[in-house]
MIMARKE-310084 format. One record per residue (C-alpha): residue number from 1; x, y, z. Coordinates in pm, whole numbers, always signed. Layout:
N
nr / xx / yy / zz
NUM / X / Y / Z;
...
END
This chain:
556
nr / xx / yy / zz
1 / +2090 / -536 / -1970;
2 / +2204 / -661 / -1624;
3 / +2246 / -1033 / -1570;
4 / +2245 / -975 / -1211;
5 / +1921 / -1117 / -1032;
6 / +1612 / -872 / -972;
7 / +1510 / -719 / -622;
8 / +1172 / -869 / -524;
9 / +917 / -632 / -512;
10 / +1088 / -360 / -742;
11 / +865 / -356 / -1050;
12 / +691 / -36 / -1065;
13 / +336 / -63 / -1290;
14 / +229 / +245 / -1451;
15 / -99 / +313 / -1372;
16 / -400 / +218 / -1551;
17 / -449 / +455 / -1874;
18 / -59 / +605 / -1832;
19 / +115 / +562 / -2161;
20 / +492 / +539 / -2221;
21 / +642 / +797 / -2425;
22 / +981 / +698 / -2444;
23 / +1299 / +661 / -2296;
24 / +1462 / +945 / -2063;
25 / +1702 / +1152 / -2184;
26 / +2051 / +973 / -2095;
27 / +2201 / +1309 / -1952;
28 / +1930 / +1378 / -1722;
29 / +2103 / +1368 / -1399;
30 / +1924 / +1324 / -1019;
31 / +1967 / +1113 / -698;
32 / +1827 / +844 / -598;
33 / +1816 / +652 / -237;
34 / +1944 / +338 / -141;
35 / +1813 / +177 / +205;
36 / +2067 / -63 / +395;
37 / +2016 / -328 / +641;
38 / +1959 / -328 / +1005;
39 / +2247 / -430 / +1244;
40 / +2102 / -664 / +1492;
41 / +1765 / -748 / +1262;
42 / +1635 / -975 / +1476;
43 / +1713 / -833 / +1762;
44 / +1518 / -541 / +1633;
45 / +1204 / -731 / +1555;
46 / +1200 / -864 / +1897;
47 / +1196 / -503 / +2021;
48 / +931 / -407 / +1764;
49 / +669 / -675 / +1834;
50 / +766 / -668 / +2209;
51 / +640 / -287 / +2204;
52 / +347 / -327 / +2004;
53 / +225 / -573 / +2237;
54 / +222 / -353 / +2468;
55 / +506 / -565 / +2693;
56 / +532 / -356 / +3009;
57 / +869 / -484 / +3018;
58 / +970 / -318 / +2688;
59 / +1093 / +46 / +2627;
60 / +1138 / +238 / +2339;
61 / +1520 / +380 / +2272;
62 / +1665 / +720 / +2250;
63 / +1785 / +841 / +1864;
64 / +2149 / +779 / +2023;
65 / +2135 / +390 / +2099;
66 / +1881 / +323 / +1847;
67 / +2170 / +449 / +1605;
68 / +2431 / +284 / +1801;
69 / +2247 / -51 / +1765;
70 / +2039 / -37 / +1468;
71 / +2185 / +148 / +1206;
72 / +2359 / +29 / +924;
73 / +2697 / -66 / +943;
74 / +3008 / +38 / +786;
75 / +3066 / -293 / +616;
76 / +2726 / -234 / +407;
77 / +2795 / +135 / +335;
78 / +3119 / +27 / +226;
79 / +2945 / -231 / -7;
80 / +2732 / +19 / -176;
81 / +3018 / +276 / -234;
82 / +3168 / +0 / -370;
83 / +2900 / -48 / -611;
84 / +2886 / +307 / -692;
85 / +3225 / +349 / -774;
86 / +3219 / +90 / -993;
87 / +2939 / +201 / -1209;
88 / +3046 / +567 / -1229;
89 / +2787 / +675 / -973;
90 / +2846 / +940 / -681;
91 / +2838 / +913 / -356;
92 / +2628 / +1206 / -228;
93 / +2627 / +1125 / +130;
94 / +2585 / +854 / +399;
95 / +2368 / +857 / +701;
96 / +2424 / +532 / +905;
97 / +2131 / +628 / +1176;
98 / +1875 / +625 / +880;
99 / +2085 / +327 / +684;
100 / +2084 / +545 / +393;
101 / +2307 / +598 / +117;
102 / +2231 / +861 / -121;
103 / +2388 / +847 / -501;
104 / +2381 / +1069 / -765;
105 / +2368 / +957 / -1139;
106 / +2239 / +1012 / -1499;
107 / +1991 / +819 / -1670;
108 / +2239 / +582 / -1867;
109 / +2443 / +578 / -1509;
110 / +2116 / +437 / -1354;
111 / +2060 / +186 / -1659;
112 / +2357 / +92 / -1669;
113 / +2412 / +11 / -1320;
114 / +2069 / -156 / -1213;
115 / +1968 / -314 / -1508;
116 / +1666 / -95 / -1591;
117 / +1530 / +104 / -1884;
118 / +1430 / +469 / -1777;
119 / +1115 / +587 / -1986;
120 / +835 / +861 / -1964;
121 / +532 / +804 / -1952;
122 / +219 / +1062 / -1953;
123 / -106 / +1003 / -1743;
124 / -413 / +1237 / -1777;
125 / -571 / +1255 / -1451;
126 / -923 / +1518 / -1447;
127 / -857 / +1668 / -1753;
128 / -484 / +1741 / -1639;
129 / -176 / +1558 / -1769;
130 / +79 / +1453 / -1583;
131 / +462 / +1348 / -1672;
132 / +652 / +1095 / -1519;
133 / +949 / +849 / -1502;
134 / +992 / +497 / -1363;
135 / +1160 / +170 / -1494;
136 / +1057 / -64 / -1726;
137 / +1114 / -309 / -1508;
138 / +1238 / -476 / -1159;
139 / +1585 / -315 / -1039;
140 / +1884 / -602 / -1034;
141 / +2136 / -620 / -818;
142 / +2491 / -820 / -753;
143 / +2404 / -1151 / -568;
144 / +2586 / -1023 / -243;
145 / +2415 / -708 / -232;
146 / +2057 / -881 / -232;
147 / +2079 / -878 / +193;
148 / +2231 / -551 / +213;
149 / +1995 / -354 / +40;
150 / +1630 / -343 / +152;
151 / +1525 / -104 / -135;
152 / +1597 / +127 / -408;
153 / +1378 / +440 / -438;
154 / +1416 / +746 / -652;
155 / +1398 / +593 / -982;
156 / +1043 / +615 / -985;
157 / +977 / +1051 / -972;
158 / +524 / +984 / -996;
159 / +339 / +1179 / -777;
160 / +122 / +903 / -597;
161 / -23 / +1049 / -290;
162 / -299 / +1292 / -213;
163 / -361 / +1520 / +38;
164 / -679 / +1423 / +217;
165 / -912 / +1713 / +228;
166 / -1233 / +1805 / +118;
167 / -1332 / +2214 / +37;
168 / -1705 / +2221 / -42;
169 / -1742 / +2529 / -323;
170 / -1711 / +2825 / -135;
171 / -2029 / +3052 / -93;
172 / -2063 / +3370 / +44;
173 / -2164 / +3350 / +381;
174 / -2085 / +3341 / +743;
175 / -2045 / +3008 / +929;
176 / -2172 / +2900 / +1270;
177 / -2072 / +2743 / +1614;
178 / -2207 / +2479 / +1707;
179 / -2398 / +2676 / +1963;
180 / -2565 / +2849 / +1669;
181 / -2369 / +3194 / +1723;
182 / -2194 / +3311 / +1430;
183 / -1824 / +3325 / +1402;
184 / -1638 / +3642 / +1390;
185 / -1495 / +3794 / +1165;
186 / -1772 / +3655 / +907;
187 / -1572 / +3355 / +690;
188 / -1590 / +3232 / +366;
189 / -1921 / +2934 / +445;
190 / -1870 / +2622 / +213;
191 / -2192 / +2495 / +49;
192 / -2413 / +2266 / +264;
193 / -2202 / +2349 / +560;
194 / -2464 / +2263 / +831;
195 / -2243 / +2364 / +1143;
196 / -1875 / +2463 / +1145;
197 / -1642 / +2394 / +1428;
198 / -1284 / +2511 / +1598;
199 / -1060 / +2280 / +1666;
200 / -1066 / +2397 / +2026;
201 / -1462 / +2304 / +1996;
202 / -1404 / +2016 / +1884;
203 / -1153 / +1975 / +2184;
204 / -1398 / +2056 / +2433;
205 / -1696 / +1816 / +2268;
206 / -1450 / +1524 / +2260;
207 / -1349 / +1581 / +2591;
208 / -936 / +1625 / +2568;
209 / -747 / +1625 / +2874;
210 / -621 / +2016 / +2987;
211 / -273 / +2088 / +2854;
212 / -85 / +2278 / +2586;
213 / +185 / +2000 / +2420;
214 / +479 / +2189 / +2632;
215 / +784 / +1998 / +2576;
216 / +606 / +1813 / +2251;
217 / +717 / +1826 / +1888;
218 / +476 / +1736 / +1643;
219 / +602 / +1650 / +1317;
220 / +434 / +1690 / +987;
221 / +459 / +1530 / +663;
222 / +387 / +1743 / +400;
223 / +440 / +1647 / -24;
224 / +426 / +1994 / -131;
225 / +274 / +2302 / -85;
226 / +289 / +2568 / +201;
227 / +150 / +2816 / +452;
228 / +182 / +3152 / +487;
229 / +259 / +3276 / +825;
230 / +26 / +3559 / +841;
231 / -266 / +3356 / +792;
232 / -121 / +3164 / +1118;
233 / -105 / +3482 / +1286;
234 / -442 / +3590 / +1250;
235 / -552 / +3260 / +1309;
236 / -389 / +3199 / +1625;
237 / -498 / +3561 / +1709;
238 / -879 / +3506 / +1636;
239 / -898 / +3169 / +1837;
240 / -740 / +3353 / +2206;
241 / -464 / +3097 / +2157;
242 / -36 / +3138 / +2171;
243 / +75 / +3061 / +1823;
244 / +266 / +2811 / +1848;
245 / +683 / +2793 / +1723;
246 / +680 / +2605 / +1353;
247 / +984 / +2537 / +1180;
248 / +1006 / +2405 / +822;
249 / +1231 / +2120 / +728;
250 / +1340 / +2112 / +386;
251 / +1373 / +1749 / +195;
252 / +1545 / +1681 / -65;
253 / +1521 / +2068 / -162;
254 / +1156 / +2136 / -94;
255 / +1060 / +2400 / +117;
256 / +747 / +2565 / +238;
257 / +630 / +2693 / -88;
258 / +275 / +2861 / -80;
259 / +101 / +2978 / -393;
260 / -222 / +3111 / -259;
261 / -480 / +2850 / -422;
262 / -715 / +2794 / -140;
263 / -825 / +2469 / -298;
264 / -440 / +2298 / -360;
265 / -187 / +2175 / -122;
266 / -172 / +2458 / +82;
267 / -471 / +2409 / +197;
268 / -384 / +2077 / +307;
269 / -74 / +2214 / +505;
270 / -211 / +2513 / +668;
271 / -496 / +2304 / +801;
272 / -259 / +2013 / +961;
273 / -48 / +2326 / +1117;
274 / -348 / +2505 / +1245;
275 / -552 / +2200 / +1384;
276 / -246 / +2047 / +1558;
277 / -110 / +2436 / +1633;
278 / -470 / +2533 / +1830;
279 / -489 / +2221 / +2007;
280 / -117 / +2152 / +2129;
281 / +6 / +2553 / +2121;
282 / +319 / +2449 / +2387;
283 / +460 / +2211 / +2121;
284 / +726 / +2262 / +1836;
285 / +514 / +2214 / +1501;
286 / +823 / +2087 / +1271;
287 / +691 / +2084 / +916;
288 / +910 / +1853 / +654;
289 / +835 / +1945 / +300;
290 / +958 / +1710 / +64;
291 / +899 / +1601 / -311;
292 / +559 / +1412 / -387;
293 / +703 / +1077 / -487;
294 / +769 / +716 / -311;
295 / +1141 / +844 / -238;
296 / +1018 / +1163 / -132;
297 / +755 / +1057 / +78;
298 / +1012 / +776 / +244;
299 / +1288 / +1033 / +295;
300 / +1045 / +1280 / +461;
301 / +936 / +1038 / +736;
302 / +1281 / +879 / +787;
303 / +1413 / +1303 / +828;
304 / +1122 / +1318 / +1135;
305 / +1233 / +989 / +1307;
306 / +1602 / +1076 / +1328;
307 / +1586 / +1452 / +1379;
308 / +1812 / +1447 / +1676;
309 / +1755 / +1813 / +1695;
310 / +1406 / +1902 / +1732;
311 / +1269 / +1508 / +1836;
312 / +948 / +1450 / +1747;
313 / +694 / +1258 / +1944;
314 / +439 / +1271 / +1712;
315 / +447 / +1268 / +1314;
316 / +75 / +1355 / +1150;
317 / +13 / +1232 / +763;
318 / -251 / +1380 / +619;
319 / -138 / +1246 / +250;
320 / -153 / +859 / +117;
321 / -218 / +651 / -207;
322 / -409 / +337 / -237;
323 / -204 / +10 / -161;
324 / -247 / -99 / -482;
325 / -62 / +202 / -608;
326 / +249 / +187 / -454;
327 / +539 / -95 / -558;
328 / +569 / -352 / -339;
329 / +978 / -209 / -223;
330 / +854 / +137 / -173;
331 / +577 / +58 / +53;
332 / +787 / -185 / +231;
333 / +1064 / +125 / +304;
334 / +767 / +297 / +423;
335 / +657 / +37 / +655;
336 / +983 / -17 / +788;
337 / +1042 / +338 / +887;
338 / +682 / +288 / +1031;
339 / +881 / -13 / +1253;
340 / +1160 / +238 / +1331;
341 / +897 / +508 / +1456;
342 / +774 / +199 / +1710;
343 / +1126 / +120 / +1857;
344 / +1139 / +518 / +1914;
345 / +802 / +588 / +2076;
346 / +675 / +771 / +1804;
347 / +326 / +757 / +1762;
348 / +225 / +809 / +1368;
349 / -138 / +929 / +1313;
350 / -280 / +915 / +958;
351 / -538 / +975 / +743;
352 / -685 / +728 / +594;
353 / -839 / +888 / +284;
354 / -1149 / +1071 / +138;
355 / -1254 / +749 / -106;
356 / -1459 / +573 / +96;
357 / -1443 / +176 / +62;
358 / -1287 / +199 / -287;
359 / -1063 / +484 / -242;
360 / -1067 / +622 / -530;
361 / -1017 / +309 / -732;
362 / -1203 / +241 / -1001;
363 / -1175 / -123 / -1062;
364 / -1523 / -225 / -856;
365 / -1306 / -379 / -623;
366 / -1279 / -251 / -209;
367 / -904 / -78 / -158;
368 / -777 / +108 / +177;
369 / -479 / +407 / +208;
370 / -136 / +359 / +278;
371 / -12 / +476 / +510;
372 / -287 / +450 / +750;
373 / -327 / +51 / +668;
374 / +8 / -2 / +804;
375 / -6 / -164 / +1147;
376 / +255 / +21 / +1317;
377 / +42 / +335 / +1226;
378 / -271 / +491 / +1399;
379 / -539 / +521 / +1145;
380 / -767 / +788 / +1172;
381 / -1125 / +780 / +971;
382 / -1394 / +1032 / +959;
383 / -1744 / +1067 / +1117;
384 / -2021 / +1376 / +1019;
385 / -2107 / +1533 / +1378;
386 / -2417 / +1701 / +1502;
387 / -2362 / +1874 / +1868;
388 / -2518 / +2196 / +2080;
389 / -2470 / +2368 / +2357;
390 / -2083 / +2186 / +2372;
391 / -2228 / +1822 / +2367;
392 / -2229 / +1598 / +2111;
393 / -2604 / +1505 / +1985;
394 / -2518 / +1202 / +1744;
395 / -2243 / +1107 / +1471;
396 / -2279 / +871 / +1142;
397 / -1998 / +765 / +933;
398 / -1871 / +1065 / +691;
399 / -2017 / +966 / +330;
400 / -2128 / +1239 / +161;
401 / -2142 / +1106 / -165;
402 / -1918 / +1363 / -436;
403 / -1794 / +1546 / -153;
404 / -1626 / +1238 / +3;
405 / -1655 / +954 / +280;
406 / -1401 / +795 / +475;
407 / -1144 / +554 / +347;
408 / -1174 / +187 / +546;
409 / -1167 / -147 / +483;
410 / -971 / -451 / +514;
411 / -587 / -444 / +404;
412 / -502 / -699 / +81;
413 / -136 / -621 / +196;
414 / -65 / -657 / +590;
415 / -172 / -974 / +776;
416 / -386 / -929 / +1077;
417 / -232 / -799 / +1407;
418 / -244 / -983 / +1750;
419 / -455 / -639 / +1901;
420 / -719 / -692 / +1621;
421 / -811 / -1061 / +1623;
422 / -1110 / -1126 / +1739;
423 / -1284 / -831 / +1570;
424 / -1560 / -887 / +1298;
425 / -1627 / -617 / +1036;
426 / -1965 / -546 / +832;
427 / -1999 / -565 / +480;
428 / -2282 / -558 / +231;
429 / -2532 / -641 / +478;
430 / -2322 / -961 / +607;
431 / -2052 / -966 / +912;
432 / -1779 / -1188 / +919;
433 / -1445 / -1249 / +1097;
434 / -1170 / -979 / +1010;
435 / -917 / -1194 / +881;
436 / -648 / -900 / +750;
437 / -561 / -554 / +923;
438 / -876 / -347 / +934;
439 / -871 / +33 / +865;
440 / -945 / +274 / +1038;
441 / -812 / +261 / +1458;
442 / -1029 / +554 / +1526;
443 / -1208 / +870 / +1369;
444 / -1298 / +1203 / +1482;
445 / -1527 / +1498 / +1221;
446 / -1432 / +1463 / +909;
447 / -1738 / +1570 / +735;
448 / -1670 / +1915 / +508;
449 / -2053 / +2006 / +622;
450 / -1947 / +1985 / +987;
451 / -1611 / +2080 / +939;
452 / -1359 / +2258 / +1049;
453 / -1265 / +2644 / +1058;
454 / -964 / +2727 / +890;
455 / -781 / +3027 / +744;
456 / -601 / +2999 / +407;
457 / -491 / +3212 / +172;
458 / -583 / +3539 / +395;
459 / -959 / +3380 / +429;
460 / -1123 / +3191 / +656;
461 / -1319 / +2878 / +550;
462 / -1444 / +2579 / +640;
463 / -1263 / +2232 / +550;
464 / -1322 / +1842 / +593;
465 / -1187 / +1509 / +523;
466 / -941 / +1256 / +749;
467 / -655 / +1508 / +684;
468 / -838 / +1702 / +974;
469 / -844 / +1406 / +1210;
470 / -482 / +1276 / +1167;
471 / -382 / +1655 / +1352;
472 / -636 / +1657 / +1582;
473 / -552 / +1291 / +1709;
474 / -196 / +1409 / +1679;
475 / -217 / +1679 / +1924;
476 / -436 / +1505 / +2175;
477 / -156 / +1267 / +2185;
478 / +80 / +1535 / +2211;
479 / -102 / +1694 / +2519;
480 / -164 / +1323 / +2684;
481 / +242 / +1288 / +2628;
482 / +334 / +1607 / +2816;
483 / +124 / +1514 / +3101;
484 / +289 / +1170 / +3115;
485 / +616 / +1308 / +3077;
486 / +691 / +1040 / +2860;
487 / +542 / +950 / +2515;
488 / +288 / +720 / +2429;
489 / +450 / +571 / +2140;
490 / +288 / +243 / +2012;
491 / -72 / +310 / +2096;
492 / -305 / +84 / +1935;
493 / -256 / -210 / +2146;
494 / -386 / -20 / +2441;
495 / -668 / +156 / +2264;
496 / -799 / -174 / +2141;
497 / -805 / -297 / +2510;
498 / -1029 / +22 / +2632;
499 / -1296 / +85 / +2386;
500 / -1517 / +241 / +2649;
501 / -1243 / +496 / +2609;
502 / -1468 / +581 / +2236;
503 / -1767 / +736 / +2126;
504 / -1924 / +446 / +1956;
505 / -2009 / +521 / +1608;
506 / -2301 / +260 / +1487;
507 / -2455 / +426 / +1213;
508 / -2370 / +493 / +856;
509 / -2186 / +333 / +532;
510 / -1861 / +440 / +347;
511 / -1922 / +245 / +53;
512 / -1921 / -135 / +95;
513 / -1847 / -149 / +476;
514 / -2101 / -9 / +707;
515 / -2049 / +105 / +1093;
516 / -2166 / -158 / +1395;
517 / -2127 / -164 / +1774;
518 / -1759 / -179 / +1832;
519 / -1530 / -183 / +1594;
520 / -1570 / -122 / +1185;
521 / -1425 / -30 / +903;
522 / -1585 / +274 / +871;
523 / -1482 / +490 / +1215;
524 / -1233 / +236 / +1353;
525 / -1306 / +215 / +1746;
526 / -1523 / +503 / +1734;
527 / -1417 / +903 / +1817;
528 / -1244 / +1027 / +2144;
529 / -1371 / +1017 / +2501;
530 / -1025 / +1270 / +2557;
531 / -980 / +1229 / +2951;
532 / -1073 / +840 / +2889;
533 / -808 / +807 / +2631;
534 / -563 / +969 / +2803;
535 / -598 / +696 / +3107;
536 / -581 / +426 / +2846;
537 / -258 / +515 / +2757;
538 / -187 / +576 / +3081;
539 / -157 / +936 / +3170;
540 / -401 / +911 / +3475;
541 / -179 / +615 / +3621;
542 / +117 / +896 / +3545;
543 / -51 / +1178 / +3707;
544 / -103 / +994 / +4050;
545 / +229 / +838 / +4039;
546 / +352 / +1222 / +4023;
547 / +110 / +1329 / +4269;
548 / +262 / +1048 / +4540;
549 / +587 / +1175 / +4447;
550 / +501 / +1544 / +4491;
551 / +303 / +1433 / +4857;
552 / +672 / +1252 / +4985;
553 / +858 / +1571 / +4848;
554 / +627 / +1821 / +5063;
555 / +518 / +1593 / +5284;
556 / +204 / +1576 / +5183;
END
C-alpha cells in the first residue's frame, strides 16, 4: 500500500445494500482520467463569479483563448507522464484545453500506482443485479502532485445516474390536444393521460419568442442508449416541422446504440432530441453518448464544452444521481466543468429528477439531483398543466405519487448563491430563510398525464418527467440566443431579477417542500412567460439595438 498522502474527497462508498465480492482481476486492463489544474486559477474565478453576477462588464471567452489561458500547462502534463512512466502506466493521450490526461493501466497497475485496492462488488437494484468496481479506499498521491491534480476518475465503473422520465403503462388508445381534438395518426395513450401535448403546443401556451435556433448547437448528454432516425423522420414529418441536422458524438467508445425498448434509455434520448429538435429545428442537435459512470458522465460534458468544431451554446441533461451518491472528487470535476461552461457562455439546463423531495432516497431524509443542484447550472423542475383553446387554465407542482413528482429541495452540498439570498422556501407547513442553494431555477410540464407526445421505437406515445423540461428550456434558450446573436450563457442571475418573466406556480407539494408565491423548491421561479424571458436575458434590448442599426444602414 501507498505511503503517499490521500486525495481529499476520493473515497468512493458503495451504496447502501451493495456487497463486495472480491478483488478485480489484476489483468483487467481500462483507462482511467486524470484532471489537471487551471493556469491562471484565480484569475479564472474572478471571471467565473464576475459572469455569474451578471457584471455587464464581463464577457465570456472563445474555446481559443479560454485554452490559451486556462488550460493546463505543459509543466503539469509533464508531471503526470512522469508519474505514469514511473508506475508502468500509458499515456493514452493529452488534451491541454480540457486539462486532461488520459492513462491506460491494469488493475495491479492502478493498485500499485495510487494506493488502492480494486474490488467488485454486486448491488441488486428492482429485482435486477448489478456489477461493479470502485476502490476500497481514498486514491493517494505524491506530495507534489496534490496541486496538480484536481481529480482522478475512472476507477470507479458504477452506473449512478438515471435518466429522468416517466412512461405511464401504455394503453391502447388515442391521445388528445389540448384543444380536445385527437392527434393523428392515433398513438399509443399512457394510462391516466388526461391531455397530451406537442412540444410546439407547449411552445405556443408558454409563449416562446418566434425563431428556429439557426446558427445554435444544442448539445446533449446522453449515458447510454439511442434513437433511431426513422422515428425522427416521421416525427419531424407529423409535426409540419424541418428535421433538424443531429450528429452523434461518441465518448469514450459509446455510440448511439438503440435497442428498441420503449421504456429504457432510448426513450430518454429520443425524447431530449425530439423536444429540443421541434422547438429549435435551425440548430445543430450534437448528441454525446458516453459510458454511464462518474468518468463517463465528466468526460461527456467536458467533450461538449471544448468541441471546437460544432460549438455548442447550449448542453441539455436529462440524467443525474442524488448528491449523496456521488464521491465528493467526482462531483467536484463535474462542477468544475459546470465553471468552465460559465467562462464560455454556455448555458447548462438540467433536470432535476423524478423523486420528489427525497429523490429516490430512502433514508427519510430530504436529498436533491446533481447536476441540476449545481449553481452554475439551470435547474429545471416539473409542474402538471391543464390548458384549452392554447391558454393555460392552471398548473400545480408535478406529484403524482408512483408515477413521480419533481425533484427540489435545498442542496446539503453547495453554499447559497449571491442571486438566491433573500429567498425563503416552504417546508412541512413552516417557511424559513433558504440558507443553501435551492433546487429547482424554473419548471415547465413535467407531468406523464399531461405530457408530452413522442415517437419511440416506431410508436408514438406520451412521456413525462424533468427530462422533458431540461430540452424544452434548452431550445427556448437556443431560439432567444439566435435572436440575440450572441448567447445567453450564465442565466440565472438575470432570471432571478425578473420573476414577472414566470408563470407563478403556488399550488402543490413534491414531498416535504410545497409551492408558494415566488420562488420554491418545488417549480423553482415558476414556468415560462417565452417573449418575457427572452427580454430578461436581453434579446428585446438586442432586437432594438439591431433595429437602430438596420434604420442608420437604410436610412430609416
Amino acid at each position: 500500500m501507498s505511503r503517499h498522502p490521500p486525495v481529499a474527497g476520493s473515497d468512493h462508498p458503495a451504496p447502501a445494500g451493495a456487497q463486495c465480492v472480491g478483488a478485480c482481476d489484476p489483468e483487467e486492463h481500462f483507462d482511467i482520467v486524470v484532471i489537471l489544474r487551471r493556469q491562471a486559477s484565480a484569475e479564472f474565478h474572478e471571471l467565473v463569479n464576475r459572469l455569474t453576477g451578471n457584471d455587464p462588464g464581463a464577457q465570456p471567452l472563445s474555446r481559443e483563448d479560454y485554452e490559451r489561458r486556462f488550460g493546463a500547462s505543459a509543466a503539469d502534463i509533464a508531471r503526470v507522464e512522469q508519474f505514469a512512466s514511473a508506475h508502468a502506466l500509458t499515456v493514452a493521450r493529452t488534451d491541454a484545453s480540457s486539462r486532461r490526461v488520459v492513462l491506460s493501466g491494469t488493475v495491479r497497475q492502478y493498485n500499485a500506482a495510487f494506493g488502492i485496492e480494486l474490488q467488485r462488488y454486486e448491488h441488486q437494484v428492482d429485482h435486477t443485479v448489478h456489477h461493479f468496481r470502485q476502490p476500497s479506499g481514498p486514491v493517494h498521491l505524491p506530495e507534489d502532485m496534490h496541486e496538480v491534480v484536481t481529480a482522478v476518475v475512472g476507477l470507479d465503473n458504477r452506473a449512478k445516474v438515471q435518466p429522468h422520465f416517466r412512461i405511464v403503462s401504455p394503453i391502447p388508445g388515442v391521445a388528445t390536444e389540448a384543444s380536445g381534438a385527437p392527434i393523428r395518426p392515433p398513438i399509443r395513450a399512457a394510462r391516466a393521460v388526461t391531455h397530451s401535448f406537442t412540444p410546439l403546443q407547449l411552445a405556443e401556451l408558454y409563449g416562446f419568442p418566434a425563431g428556429d435556433g439557426t446558427g445554435q448547437c444544442i448539445a446533449i448528454i446522453e449515458m447510454g442508449g439511442g434513437y433511431d432516425t426513422a422515428d425522427l423522420s416521421a416525427y419531424f414529418g407529423e409535426l409540419g416541422v424541418s428535421a433538424p441536422r443531429v450528429e452523434d458524438v461518441s465518448v469514450d467508445q459509446v455510440t448511439n446504440a438503440p435497442n428498441g425498448d420503449p421504456n429504457g434509455p432510448d426513450a430518454e434520448v429520443t425524447l431530449d432530441v425530439e423536444i429540443a429538435g421541434a422547438l429549435a429545428p435551425g440548430a445543430l442537435i450534437a448528441v454525446y453518448f458516453a459510458p454511464n459512470s462518474e468518468a463517463g458522465f465528466v468526460d461527456a460534458v467536458s467533450a461538449a464544452l471544448h468541441d471546437s468544431e460544432r460549438k455548442p451554446t447550449v448542453i441539455s441533461i436529462s440524467w443525474g444521481a442524488p448528491e449523496s451518491a456521488w464521491s465528493q472528487q467526482s462531483l467536484g470535476a463535474l462542477n468544475d466543468a459546470m465553471q468552465t461552461a460559465v467562462a464560455l457562455g454556455v448555458t447548462v439546463c438540467a433536470a432535476s429528477g423524478d423523486s420528489g423531495s427525497a429523490d429516490g432516497v430512502g433514508d427519510g431524509a430530504d436529498h436533491v439531483d446533481f447536476p441540476a443542484s449545481s449553481p452554475y447550472a439551470l435547474g429545471c423542475g416539473g409542474t402538471h398543466i391543464a390548458a384549452s383553446n392554447g391558454r393555460i387554465k392552471s398548473e400545480t407542482v408535478w406529484s403524482s405519487g408512483d408515477n413521480g413528482a419533481t425533484g427540489g429541495g435545498v442542496s446539503a452540498t453547495f453554499a447559497l448563491p449571491d442571486w438566491q439570498k433573500g429567498l425563503r422556501v416552504v417546508r412541512g407547513g413552516g417557511a424559513g430563510a433558504l440558507v443553501r442553494r435551492g433546487v429547482p431555477d424554473v419548471s415547465a410540464d413535467a407531468d406523464p398525464a399531461t405530457g408530452y407526445v413522442v415517437r419511440v421505437a416506431g410508436a408514438d406515445t406520451v412521456v413525462g418527467g424533468t427530462s422533458a423540461v431540461a430540452p424544452l428550456w434548452a431550445a427556448l434558450i437556443a431560439r432567444i440566443n439566435a435572436a440575440r446573436g450572441t448567447p445567453v450563457g450564465f442565466a440565472n442571475a438575470r432570471l432571478y431579477a425578473q420573476p414577472s418573466a414566470f408563470n407563478d406556480v403556488t399550488s402543490g407539494s413534491n414531498g416535504d417542500f410545497s409551492a408558494a408565491p415566488g420562488w420554491d423548491a418545488c417549480t423553482g421561479l415558476g414556468t415560462p412567460v417565452g417573449s418575457k424571458v427572452a427580454a430578461a436575458l436581453g434579446g428585446a434590448q438586442h432586437e432594438r439595438r439591431m433595429q437602430q442599426q438596420r434604420d442608420v444602414t437604410t436610412g430609416g
